[in-house]
N, C-alpha and C positions, 0 to 999 in steps of 0.2 A: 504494500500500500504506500501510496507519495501523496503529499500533499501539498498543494499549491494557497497560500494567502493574497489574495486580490488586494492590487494597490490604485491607487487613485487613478494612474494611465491605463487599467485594465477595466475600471467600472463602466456598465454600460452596453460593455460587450453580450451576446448570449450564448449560453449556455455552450454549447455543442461547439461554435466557431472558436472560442476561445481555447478550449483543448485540441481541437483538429489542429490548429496553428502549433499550440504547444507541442503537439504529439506528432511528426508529421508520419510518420511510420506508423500509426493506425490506420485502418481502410475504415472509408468512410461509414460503413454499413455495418460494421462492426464497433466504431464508436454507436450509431445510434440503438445498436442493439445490446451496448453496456449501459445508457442510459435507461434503456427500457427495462431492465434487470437491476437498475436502481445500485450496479456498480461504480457508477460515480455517482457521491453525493455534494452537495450545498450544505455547509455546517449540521450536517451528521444526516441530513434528510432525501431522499430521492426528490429529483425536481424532473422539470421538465426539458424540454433541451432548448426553447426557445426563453427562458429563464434568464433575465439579466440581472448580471453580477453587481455585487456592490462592493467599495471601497470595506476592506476588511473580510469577507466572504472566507469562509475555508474549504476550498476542495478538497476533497477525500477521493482518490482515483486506486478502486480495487482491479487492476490493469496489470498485467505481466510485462517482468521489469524492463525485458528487448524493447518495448514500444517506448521507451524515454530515450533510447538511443538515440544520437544524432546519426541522420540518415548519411549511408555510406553508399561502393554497390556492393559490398559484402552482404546489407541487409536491409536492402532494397524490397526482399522476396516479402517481408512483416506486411507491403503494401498490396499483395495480392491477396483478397479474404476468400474470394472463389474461385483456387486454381481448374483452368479447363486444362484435360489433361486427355488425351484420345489415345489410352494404353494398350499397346498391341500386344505386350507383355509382360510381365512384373516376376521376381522373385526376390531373398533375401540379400543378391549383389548387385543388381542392374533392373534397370528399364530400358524398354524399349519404348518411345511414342512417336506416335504419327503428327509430326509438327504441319498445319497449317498455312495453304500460303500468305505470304504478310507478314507473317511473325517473324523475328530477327529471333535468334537464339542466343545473343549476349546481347550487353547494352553498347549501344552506338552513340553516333553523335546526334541520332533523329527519336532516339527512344532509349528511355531508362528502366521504366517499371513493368513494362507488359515486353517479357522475353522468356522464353520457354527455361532457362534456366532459374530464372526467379520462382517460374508455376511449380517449378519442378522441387525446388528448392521449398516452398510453401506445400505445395503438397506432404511433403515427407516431413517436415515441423508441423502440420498439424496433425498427421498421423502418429507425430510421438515416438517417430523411428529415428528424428535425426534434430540437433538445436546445437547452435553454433556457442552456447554457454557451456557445454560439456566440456572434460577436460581431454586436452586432445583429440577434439571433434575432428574427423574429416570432412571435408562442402563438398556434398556432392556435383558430380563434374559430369562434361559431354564429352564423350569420346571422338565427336563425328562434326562435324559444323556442315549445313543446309542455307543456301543464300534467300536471303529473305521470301522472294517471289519464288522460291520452288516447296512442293511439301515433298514429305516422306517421313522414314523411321530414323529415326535419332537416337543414339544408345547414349544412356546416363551410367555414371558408375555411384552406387551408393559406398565402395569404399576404395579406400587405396588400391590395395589388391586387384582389384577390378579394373583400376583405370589402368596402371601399368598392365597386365595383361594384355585387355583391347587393345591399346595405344601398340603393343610389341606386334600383333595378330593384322593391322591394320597394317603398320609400317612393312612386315613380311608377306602382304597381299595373300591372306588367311581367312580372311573375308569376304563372301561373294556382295556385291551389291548390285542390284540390277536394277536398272530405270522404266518407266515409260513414257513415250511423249509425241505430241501430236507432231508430223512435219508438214511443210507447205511443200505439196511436189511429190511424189514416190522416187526412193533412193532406189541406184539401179549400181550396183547389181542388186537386190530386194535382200543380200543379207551377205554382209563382209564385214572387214576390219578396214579401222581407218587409223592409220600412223603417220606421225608428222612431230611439228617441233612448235611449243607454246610459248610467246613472251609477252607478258605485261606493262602493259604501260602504267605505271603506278599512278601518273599524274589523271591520266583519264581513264582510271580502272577497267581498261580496255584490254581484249586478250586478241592475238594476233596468231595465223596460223601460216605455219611453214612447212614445206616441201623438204627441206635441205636443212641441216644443220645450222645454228648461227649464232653469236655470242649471244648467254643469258638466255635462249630458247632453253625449253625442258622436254624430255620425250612424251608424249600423249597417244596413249593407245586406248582405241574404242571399238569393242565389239557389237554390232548392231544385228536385227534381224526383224526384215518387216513384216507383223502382223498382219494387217489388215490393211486395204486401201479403199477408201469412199470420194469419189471426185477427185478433188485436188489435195486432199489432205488422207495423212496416212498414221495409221497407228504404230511405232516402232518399240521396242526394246533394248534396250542399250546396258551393256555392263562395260564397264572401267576395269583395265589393268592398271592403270594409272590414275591418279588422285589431282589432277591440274584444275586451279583457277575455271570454270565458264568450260570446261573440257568437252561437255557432250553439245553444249551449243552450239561452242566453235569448230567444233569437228562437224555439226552436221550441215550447218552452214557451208562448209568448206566442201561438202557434195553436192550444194546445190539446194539443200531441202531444208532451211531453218526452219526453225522451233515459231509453231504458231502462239503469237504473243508474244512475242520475244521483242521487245524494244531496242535492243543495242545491236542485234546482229540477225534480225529478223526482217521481214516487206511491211513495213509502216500501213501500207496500201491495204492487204489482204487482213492485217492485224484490227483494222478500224472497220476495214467490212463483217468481221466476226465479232467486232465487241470486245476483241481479246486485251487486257492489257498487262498479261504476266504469263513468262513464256511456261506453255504446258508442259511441267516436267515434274515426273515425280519418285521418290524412291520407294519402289511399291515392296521390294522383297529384298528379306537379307537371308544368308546362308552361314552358319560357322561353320567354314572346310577348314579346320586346324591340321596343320600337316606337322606338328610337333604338340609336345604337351603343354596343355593349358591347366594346368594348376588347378584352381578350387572350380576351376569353369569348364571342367572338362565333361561335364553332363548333358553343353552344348551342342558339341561335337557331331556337325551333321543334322541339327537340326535348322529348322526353315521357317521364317517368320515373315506373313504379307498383312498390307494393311488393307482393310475390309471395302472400301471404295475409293475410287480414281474419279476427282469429279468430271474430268475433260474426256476420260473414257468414255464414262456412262451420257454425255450429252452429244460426243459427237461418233459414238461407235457401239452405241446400245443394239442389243436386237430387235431386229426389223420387227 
């Protein structure tokens, strides 16, 4: 319990505004639902939350102690009260979820509070399985990063263990991950590899694809295989040997067939006659193919995990 004594520049104010200010790491819906539980009181009494203070007043805040914190982004997650969370799989080491597109998965420079590592992170504090006050807590981590505008599975690790693991499993391509995504055009041959060489332009976050070797390019290998074709647009599949920057975009671009919605390396043209504005791509299915031992995670081994809908499938490649 903390208690706050109202001074002469705070009189006036109400109820509820005055502790959200104070408290900035409560959600707001969870302050009004400690006021309605009459865990914050007005000199010893439940009040209401539109309740103006007066000069000498004594808050009484029965609030758990994290919400005094000054906000950081370690704990940041206090401000999600209802993580959305679309879990494709859970046990005692890892999650797996289906992140949404839109969502950034850390904080940027355009978003702080609504990132899947914060849901995730609030998920599992209010579950009671993890809080950053314990001693020698580990924060749970992402193994995987996802670019804003694409969804798929994203593996979290609930403990050390786990992240080195995945991270070791990841870096020795021990993990299958396979795409799908809409293209403009059908790729010909209807199902190859596409090899080249990737560089970045950091300034205009742009990725650039090459033929030939050349300073600061990275190898990018992409296995495709087209599904389905309807009109001008076509359903493909794509898994990565390689882990590059904008990889399956610019690869598929570079045959000719970019990613419908895809604003940067995509037809502006066909993009705006579909509505589209975020290129169709998603990470529908993971596979652990561990070709060495995985430690506590070896109960994975060989199993297969998809997320239950593709929204650009089901609206441009449903059955007739």
């Amino acid at each position: 319990m903390r208690e706050f004594t109202i001074g002469k520049n705070d009189a006036g104010q109400r109820l509820d505004r005055f502790v959200a200010r104070n408290l900035p790491l409560l959600p707001p819906a969870l302050l009004q639902k400690y006021i309605r539980l009459k865990r914050i009181k007005v000199n010893g009494k439940g009040s209401k939350r539109d309740t103006r203070l007066c000069v000498g007043d004594i808050l009484q805040l029965y609030i758990n102690d994290e919400f005094f914190d000054k906000p950081t982004e370690e704990n940041l997650f206090l401000s999600v009260f209802r993580p959305q969370l679309n879990l494709v799989y859970e046990d005692e080491n890892l999650l797996l979820v289906d992140k949404r597109p839109g969502m950034v998965v850390h904080a940027d420079e355009t978003e702080k509070v609504n990132t899947l590592i914060n849901h995730i992170q609030a998920y599992l504090y209010q579950k009671k399985e993890w809080n950053p006050k314990w001693e020698n807590a580990f924060a749970p981590a992402l193994c995987n990063r996802i670019d804003r505008n694409t969804g798929g599975i994203v593996i979290a690790a609930k403990n050390a263990e786990t992240l080195r693991i995945i991270n070791e499993k990841i870096k020795n391509h021990e993990l299958e991950k396979s795409y799908l995504c809409v293209t403009v055009g059908r790729p010909r041959p209807a199902e190859g590899r596409v090899e080249g060489f990737l560089r970045k332009d950091e300034a205009k976050k742009e990725v650039t694809f090459f033929d030939h070797p050349i300073p600061g390019g990275k190898t990018a290998v992409t296995l495709y295989r087209t599904l389905e074709s309807r009109g001008e647009l076509s359903l493909v599949e794509c898994r990565l040997l390689t882990g590059r920057t904008h990889q399956i975009r610019v690869s598929m671009a570079h045959l000719g067939c970019p990613l419908l919605g895809d604003g940067k390396y995509g037809r502006g043209d066909v993009n705006r006659r579909y509505g589209e504005t975020r290129q169709a791509l998603y990470s529908y299915k993971l596979r652990f193919a561990f070709s060495s031992p995985a430690g506590l995670l070896d109960y994975l081994q060989n199993r297969t995990f998809c997320v239950e809908a593709v929204p650009f499938r089901d609206k441009y490649f449903s059955a007739p």
